[in-house]
C-alpha positions as CSV (number, residue, x, y, z in Angstrom):
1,X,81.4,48.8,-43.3
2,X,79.9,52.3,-42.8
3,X,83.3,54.3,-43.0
4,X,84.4,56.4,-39.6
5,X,84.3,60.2,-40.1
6,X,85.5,62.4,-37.4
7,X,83.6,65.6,-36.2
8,X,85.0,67.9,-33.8
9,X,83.0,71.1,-35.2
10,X,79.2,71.7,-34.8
11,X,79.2,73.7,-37.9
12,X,80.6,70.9,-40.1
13,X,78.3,70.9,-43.1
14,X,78.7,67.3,-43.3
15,X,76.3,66.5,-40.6
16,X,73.7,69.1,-41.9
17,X,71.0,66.3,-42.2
18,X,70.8,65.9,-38.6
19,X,70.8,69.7,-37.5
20,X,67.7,71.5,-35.4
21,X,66.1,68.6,-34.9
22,X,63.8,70.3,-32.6
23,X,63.0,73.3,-34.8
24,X,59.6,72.7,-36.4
25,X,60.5,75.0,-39.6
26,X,64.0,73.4,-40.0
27,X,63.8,69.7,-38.8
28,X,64.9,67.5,-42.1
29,X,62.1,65.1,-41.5
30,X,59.0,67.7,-41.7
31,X,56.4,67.8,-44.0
32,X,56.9,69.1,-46.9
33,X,60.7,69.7,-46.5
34,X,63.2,67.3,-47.1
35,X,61.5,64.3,-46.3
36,X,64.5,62.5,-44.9
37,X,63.8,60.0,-42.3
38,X,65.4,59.2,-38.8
39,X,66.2,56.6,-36.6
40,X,67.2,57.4,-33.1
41,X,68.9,54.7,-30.7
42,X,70.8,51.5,-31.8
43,X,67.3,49.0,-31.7
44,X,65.6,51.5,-34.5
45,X,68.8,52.5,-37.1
46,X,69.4,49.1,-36.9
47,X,65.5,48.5,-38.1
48,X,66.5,51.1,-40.5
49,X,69.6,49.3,-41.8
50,X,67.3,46.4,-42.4
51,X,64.7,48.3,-44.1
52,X,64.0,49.2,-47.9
53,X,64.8,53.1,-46.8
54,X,68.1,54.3,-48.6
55,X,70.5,55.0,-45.7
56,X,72.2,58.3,-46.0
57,X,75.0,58.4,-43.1
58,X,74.8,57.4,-39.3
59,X,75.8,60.3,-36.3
60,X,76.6,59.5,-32.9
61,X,79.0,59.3,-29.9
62,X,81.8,56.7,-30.8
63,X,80.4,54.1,-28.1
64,X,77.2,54.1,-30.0
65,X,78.8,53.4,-33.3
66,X,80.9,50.8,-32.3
67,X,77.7,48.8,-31.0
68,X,76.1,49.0,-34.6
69,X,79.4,47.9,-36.3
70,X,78.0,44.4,-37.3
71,X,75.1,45.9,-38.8
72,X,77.0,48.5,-40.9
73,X,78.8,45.6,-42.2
74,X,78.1,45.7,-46.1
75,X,76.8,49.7,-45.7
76,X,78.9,52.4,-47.9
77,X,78.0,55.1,-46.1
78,X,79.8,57.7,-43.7
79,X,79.5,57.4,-39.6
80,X,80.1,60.8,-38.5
81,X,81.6,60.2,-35.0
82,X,81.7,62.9,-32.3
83,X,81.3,63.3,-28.7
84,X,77.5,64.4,-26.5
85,X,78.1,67.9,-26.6
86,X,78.9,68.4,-30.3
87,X,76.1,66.0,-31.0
88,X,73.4,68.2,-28.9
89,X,74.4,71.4,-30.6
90,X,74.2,69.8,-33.8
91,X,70.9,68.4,-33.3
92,X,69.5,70.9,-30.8
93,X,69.2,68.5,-27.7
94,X,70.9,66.0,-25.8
95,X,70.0,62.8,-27.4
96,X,70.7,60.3,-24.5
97,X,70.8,56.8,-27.3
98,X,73.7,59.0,-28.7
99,X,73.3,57.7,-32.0
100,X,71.2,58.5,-35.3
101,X,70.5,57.2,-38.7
102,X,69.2,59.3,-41.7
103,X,67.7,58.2,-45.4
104,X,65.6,59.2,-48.1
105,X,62.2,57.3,-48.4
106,X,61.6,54.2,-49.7
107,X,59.2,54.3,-53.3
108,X,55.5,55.2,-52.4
109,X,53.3,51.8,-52.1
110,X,49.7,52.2,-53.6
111,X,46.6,51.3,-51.7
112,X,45.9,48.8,-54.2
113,X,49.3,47.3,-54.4
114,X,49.2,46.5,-50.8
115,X,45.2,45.5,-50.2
116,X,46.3,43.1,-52.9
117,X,48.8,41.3,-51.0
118,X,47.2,41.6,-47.4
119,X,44.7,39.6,-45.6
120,X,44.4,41.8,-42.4
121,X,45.0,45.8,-42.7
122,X,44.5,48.6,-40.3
123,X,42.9,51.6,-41.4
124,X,43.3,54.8,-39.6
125,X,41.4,58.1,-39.7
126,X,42.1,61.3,-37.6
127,X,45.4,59.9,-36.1
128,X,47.2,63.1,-35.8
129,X,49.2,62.3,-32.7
130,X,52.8,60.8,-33.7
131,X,53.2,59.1,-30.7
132,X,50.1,57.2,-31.3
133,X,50.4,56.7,-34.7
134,X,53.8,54.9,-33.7
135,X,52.2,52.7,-30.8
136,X,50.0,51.6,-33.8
137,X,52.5,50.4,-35.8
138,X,54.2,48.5,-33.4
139,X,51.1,46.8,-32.4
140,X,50.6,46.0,-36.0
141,X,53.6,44.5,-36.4
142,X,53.5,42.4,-33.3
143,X,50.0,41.5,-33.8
144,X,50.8,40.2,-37.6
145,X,48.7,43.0,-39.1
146,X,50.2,43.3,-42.7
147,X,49.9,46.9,-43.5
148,X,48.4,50.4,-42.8
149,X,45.9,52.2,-44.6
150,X,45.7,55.8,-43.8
151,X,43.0,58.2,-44.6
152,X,41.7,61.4,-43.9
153,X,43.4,63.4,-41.1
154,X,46.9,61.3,-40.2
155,X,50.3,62.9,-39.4
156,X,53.3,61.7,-41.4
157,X,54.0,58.1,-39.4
158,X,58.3,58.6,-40.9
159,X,57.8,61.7,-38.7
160,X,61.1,60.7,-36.1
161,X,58.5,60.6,-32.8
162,X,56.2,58.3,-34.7
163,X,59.6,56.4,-35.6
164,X,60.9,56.0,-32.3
165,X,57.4,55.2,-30.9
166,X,57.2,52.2,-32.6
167,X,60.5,51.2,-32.2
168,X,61.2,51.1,-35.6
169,X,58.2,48.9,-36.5
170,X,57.2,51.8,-38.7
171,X,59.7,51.1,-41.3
172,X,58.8,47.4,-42.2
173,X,55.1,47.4,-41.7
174,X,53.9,49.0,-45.1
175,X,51.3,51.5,-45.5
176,X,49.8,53.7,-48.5
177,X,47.6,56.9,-48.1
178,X,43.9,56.9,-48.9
179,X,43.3,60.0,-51.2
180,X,39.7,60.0,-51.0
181,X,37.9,59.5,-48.2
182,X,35.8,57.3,-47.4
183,X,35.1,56.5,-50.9
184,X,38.7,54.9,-51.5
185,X,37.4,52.6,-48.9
186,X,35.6,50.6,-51.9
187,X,39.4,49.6,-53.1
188,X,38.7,47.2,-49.8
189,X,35.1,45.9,-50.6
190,X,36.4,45.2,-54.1
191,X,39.6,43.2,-53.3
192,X,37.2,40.9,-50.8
193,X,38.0,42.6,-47.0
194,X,35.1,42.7,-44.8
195,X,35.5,46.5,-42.9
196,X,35.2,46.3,-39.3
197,X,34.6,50.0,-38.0
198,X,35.6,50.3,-33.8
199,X,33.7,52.5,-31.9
200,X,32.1,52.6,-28.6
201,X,28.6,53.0,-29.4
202,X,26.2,50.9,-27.8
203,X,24.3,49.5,-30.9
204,X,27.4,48.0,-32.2
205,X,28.5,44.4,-32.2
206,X,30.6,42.9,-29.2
207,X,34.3,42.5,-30.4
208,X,33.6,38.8,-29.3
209,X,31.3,38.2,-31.3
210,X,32.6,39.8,-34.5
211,X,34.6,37.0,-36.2
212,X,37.1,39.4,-37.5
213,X,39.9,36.4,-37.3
214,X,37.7,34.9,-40.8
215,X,38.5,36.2,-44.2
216,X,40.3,39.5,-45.1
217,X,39.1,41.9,-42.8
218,X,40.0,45.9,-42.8
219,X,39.5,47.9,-38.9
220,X,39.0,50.8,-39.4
221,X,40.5,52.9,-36.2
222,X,39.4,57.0,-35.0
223,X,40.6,59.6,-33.1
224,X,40.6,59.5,-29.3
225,X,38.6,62.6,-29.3
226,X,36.0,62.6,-31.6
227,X,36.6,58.8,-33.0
228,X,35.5,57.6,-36.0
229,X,33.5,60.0,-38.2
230,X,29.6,58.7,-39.0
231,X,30.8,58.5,-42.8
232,X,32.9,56.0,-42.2
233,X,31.5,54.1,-40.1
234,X,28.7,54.0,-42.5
235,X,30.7,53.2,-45.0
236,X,31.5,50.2,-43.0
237,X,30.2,46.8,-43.2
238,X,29.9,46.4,-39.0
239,X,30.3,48.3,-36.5
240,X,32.6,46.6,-33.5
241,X,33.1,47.5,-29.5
242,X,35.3,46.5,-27.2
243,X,33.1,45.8,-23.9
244,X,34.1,47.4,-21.2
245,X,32.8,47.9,-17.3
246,X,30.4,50.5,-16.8
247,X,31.6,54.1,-16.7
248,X,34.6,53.6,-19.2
249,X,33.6,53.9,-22.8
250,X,36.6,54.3,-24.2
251,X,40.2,53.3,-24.6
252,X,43.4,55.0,-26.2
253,X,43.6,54.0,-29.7
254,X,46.3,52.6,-30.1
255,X,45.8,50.3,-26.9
256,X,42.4,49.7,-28.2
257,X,44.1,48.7,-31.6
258,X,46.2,46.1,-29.9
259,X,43.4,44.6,-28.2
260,X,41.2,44.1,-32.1
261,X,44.6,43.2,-33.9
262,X,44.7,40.3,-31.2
263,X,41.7,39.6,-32.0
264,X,41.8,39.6,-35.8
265,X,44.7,36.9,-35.1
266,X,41.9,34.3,-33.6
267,X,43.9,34.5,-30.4
């Protein structure tokens, strides 16, 4: 099993990949910097353990450690073990699941790797919120969608917000970036997917009435603000609401995401 390393010091070097956590220009998992991923609380490293994401070590209060024993079975890796007030000057806050999880990435999955071997696929655009960009994921994977697309405009969803958000879910639903946008959107068209684009406006077909539960069919999911942009919507092949009572035209995304990936189910 993971083997038990004791840290009494804040400044031990050996726990340097889960230092400043909170500081934008240090955090390990920011963009462009390291590009280590974490997994904060017992429920997501242990998603972590089970994912294709090289673990690196495990940090946390001994308690916490203990509880993920089974699941560090056949890992090779060190469990730094310390008590809450080491831990928060480590990581630069009092982390109340008391345990964390770090590794590299997992190999970079192309768009048309994954459109290949999906029937159902979100596509976002504009997502920049991670907590959003984390309920989506773990919509997707509770709603059987089978990967992520993400185009133009998305934070990094291994970004540890969007990681706890979706409880993990991020690291076993795939996803691939979209360089081009919204021309990589033919990779779709090509492969077969119909491309459902959600928006509120009132020309567009009723989400009942869509059919997205036949064939391979691609969402395509905006910004709360803004939403989609008209390019891609035109680049779409319908244009799907969700009906709502008068005076509410909108829902957040990721709630509206739910509510299509239900429906993309034929449920």
């Amino acid at each position: 099993m993971a083997h038990i390393v004791e840290v009494s010091d804040a400044d031990d070097p050996r726990v340097d990949d889960f230092r400043d956590l909170s500081r934008a220009d240090r955090r390990p998992d920011r963009p462009g910097g390291r590009g280590l991923v974490i997994a904060e609380g017992v429920v997501v490293v242990e998603r972590l353990l089970a994912s294709p994401y090289p673990v690196r070590a495990l940090f946390g209060v001994r308690r916490r450690i203990e509880e993920l024993a089974e699941a560090t079975a056949a890992l090779d890796v060190p469990a730094y073990v310390t008590d809450a007030d080491v831990m928060a000057s480590v990581v630069g806050f009092h982390l109340n699941r008391g345990v964390l999880a770090v590794a590299d990435q997992a190999p970079v999955i192309e768009p048309a790797e994954l459109i290949g071997r999906s029937r159902r696929l979100a596509v976002l655009e504009g997502i920049g919120d991670h907590e959003n960009l984390g309920a989506l994921f773990r919509n997707a994977a509770a709603l059987g969608i089978d990967g992520v697309l993400l185009g133009a405009g998305c934070s990094d969803p291994l970004y540890r917000r969007s990681v706890r958000v979706s409880m993990g879910h991020v690291l076993r639903v795939p996803f691939a970036h979209l360089t081009s946008w919204p021309e990589d959107l033919k990779l779709l068209r090509d492969n077969g997917f119909r491309i459902a684009a959600l928006t509120p406006r009132a020309d567009s077909k009723s989400l009942r009435d869509a059919e997205l539960d036949r064939g391979s069919v691609a969402v395509l999911l905006g910004s709360e603000g803004p939403g989609l942009t008209d390019e891609a919507i035109e680049a779409a092949d319908v244009a799907v609401r969700i009906p709502m009572v008068s005076g509410v035209d909108s829902l957040n995304v990721a709630t509206a995401g739910a509510i299509t990936f239900h429906a993309m189910n034929g449920a």
